[in-house]
C-alpha positions in Angstrom: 4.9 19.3 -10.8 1.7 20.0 -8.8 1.1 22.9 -11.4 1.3 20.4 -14.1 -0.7 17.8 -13.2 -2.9 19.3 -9.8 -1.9 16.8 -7.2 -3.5 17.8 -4.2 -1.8 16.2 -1.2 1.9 15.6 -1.1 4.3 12.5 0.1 8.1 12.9 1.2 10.1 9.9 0.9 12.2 9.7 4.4 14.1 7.6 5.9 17.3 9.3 4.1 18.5 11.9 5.9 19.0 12.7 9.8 15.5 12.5 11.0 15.9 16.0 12.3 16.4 16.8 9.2 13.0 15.3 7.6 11.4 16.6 10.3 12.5 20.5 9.1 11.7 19.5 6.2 7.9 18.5 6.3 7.7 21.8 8.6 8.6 24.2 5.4 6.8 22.1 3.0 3.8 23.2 5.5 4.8 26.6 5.2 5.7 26.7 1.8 2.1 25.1 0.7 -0.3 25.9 3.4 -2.6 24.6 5.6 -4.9 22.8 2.8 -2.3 20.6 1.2 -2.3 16.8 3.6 1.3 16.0 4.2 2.2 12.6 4.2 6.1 10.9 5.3 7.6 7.7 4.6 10.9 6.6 6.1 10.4 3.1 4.7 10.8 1.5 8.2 14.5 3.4 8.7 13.2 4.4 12.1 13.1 2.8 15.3 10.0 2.6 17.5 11.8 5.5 19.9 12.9 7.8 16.4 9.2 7.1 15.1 7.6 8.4 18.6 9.8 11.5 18.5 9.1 12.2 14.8 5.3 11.8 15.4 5.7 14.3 18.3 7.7 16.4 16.5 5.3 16.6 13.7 2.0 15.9 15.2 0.8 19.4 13.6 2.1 19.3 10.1 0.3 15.4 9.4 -2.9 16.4 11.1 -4.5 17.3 8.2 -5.3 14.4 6.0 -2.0 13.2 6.5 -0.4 10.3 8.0 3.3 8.7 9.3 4.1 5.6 6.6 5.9 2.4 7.9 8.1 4.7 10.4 9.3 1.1 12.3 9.6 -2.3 11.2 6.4 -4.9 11.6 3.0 -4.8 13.1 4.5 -5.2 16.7 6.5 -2.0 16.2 3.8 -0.1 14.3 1.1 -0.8 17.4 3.9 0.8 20.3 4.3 3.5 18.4 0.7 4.4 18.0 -0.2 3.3 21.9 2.7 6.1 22.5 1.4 8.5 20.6 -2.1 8.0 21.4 -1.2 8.6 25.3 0.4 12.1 24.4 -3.0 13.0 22.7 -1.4 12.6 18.9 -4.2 10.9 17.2 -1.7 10.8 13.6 -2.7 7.2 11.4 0.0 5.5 10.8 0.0 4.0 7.3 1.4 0.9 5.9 2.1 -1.0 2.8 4.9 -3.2 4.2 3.1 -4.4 7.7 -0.4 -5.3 6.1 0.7 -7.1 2.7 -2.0 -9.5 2.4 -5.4 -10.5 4.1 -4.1 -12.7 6.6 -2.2 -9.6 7.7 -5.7 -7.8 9.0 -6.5 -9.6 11.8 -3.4 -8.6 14.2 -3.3 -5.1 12.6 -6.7 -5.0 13.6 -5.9 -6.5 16.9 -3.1 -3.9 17.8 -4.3 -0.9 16.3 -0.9 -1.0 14.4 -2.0 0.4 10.8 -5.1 3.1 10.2 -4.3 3.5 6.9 -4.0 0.1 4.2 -1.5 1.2 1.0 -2.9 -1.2 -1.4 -1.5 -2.5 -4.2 -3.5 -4.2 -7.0 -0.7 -5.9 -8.2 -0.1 -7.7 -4.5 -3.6 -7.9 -3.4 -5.0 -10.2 -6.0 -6.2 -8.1 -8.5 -8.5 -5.3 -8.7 -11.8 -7.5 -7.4 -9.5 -8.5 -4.2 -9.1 -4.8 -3.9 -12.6 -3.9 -3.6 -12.8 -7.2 -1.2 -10.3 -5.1 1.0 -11.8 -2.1 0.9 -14.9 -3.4 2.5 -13.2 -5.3 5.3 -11.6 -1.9 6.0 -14.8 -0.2 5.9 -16.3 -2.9 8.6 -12.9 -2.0 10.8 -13.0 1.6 10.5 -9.5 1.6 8.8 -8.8 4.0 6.0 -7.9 3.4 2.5 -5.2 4.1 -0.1 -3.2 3.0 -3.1 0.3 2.2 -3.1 2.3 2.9 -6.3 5.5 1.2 -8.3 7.0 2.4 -11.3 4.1 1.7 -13.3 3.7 2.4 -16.7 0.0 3.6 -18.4 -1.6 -0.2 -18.5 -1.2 -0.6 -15.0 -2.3 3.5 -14.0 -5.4 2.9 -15.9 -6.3 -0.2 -13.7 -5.1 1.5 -10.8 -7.8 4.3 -11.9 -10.3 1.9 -12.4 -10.4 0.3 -9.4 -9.6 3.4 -7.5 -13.2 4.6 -9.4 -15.5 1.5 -8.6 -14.0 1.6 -4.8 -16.1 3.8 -2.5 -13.9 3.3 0.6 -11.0 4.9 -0.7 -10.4 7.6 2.1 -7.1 9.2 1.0 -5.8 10.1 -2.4 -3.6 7.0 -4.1 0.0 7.7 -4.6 1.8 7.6 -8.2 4.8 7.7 -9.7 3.8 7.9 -13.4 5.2 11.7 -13.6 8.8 10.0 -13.0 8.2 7.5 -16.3 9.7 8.5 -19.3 7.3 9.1 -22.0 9.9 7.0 -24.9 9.4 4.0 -22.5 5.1 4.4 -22.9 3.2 1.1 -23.9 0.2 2.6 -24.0 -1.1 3.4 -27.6 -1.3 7.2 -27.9 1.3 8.0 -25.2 1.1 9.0 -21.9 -2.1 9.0 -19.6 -2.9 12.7 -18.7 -3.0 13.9 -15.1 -5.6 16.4 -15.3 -6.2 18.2 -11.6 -4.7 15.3 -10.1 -7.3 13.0 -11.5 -7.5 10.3 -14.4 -10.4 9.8 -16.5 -12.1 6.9 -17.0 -12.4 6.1 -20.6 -15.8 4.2 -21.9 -13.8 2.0 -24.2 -14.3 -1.3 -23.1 -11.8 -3.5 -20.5 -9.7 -0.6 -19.2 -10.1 1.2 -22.2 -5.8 1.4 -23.0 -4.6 0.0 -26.2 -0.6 -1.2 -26.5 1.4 0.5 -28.8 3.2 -2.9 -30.2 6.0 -1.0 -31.3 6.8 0.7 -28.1 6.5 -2.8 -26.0 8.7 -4.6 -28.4 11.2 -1.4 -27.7 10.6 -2.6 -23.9 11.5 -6.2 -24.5 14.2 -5.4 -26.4 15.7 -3.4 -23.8 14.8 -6.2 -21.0 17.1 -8.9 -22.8 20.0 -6.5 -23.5 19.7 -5.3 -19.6 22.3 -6.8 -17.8 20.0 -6.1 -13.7 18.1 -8.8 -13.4 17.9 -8.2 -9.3 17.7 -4.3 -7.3 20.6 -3.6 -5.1 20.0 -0.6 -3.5 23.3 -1.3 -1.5 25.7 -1.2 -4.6 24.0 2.1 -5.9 24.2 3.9 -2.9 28.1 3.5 -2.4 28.6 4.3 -5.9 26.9 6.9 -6.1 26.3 8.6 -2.2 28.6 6.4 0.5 31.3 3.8 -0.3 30.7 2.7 3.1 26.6 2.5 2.9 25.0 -0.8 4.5 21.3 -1.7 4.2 20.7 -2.1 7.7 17.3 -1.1 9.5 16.7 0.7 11.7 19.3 3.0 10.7 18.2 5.8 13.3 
């Protein structure tokens, strides 16, 4: 995959296995790729504020370059003990978040605490792409860095993600995506999927964000919404069919 489309730094998904585990793992990714390549980890707020200081210990090597520790704990309060524990042993890792800092009445007690260095927007939950920008200036004035959060988006919504991404100087870490997950038979976009060249999109010069819908293709999608019987995620159900019958959603679960 990072052959195929250049992606430059790298994110594992955490909060899964034995944090042990994760731990070993980030370490050989960091062998297996380098020094060059930022390593990122996101346990999705499995961990608590103990498991999140160990981790950030154990690992204070591997994320020191360009990386950063994502939502290890539940809430702001959480987030800003971690990072005062961390900072006294001399580990200076950011801690990122797109599930403490949600929205701009989240800034000034992240801000207050030093709980979150790293904002995961989302144009989507922000407001739109102008709000984004607005963000990214507040987080200039605060010294806190800048990224973009992604969802299973298909090309409309990469391209505005691009767009935005482009017109926002304060961007201070690559955005995450995971367009190379979408099928290409569920593509609205007219022409097919976006291209991932060296881990960047271009920017078209067509005018809005230069995508046209393939009308076809998104009344494929509809069609496929109304005969979909989910109308709500349950991660709960899906995991004890198909991992645990025992599994319970319950945080933190180390």
């Amino acid at each position: 995959m990072r052959e195929q489309y250049g992606f430059g730094s790298i994110k594992f998904k955490g909060g899964v296995l034995e944090p042990g585990v994760e731990v070993e793992t980030i370490r050989q990714l960091r062998q297996a790729l380098g020094q060059r390549v930022p390593l990122r980890i996101d346990p999705n707020c499995a961990w608590s504020v103990d498991t999140s200081v160990k981790v950030g210990q154990d690992l204070a090597e591997e994320l020191s370059k360009g990386g950063y520790l994502e939502d290890p704990c539940v809430g702001l309060d959480g987030m800003a003990e971690v990072r005062r524990r961390l900072l006294a042993d001399g580990i200076d890792t950011p801690l990122a978040s797109n599930v403490a800092v949600t929205s701009f009445g989240d800034i000034p007690e992240a801000v207050r605490q030093d709980a979150v260095q790293i904002v995961l927007c989302d144009h989507h939950y922000w407001g739109g792409m102008r709000q984004v920008q607005q963000l990214a200036r507040i987080c200039r004035t605060f010294g806190i860095g800048l990224s973009m959060h992604s969802n299973s988006h298909l090309g409309v919504s990469l391209m505005a993600m691009a767009h935005v991404a482009s017109a926002t100087s304060h961007l201070t870490y690559a955005c995450d995506t995971h367009y190379p997950w979408q099928s290409a038979i569920d593509e609205i976009a007219e022409g097919g999927r976006i291209p991932i060249v060296d881990g960047c999109v271009t920017i078209p010069d067509k005018p809005g964000l230069g995508v046209s819908l393939d009308y076809d293709q998104l009344e494929r999608g509809k069609e496929r919404f109304l005969t979909c019987p989910y109308r709500k995620r349950d991660d709960e159900a899906e995991m004890r069919k198909h991992v645990d019958p025992d599994w319970t959603r319950k945080l933190p679960r180390w």
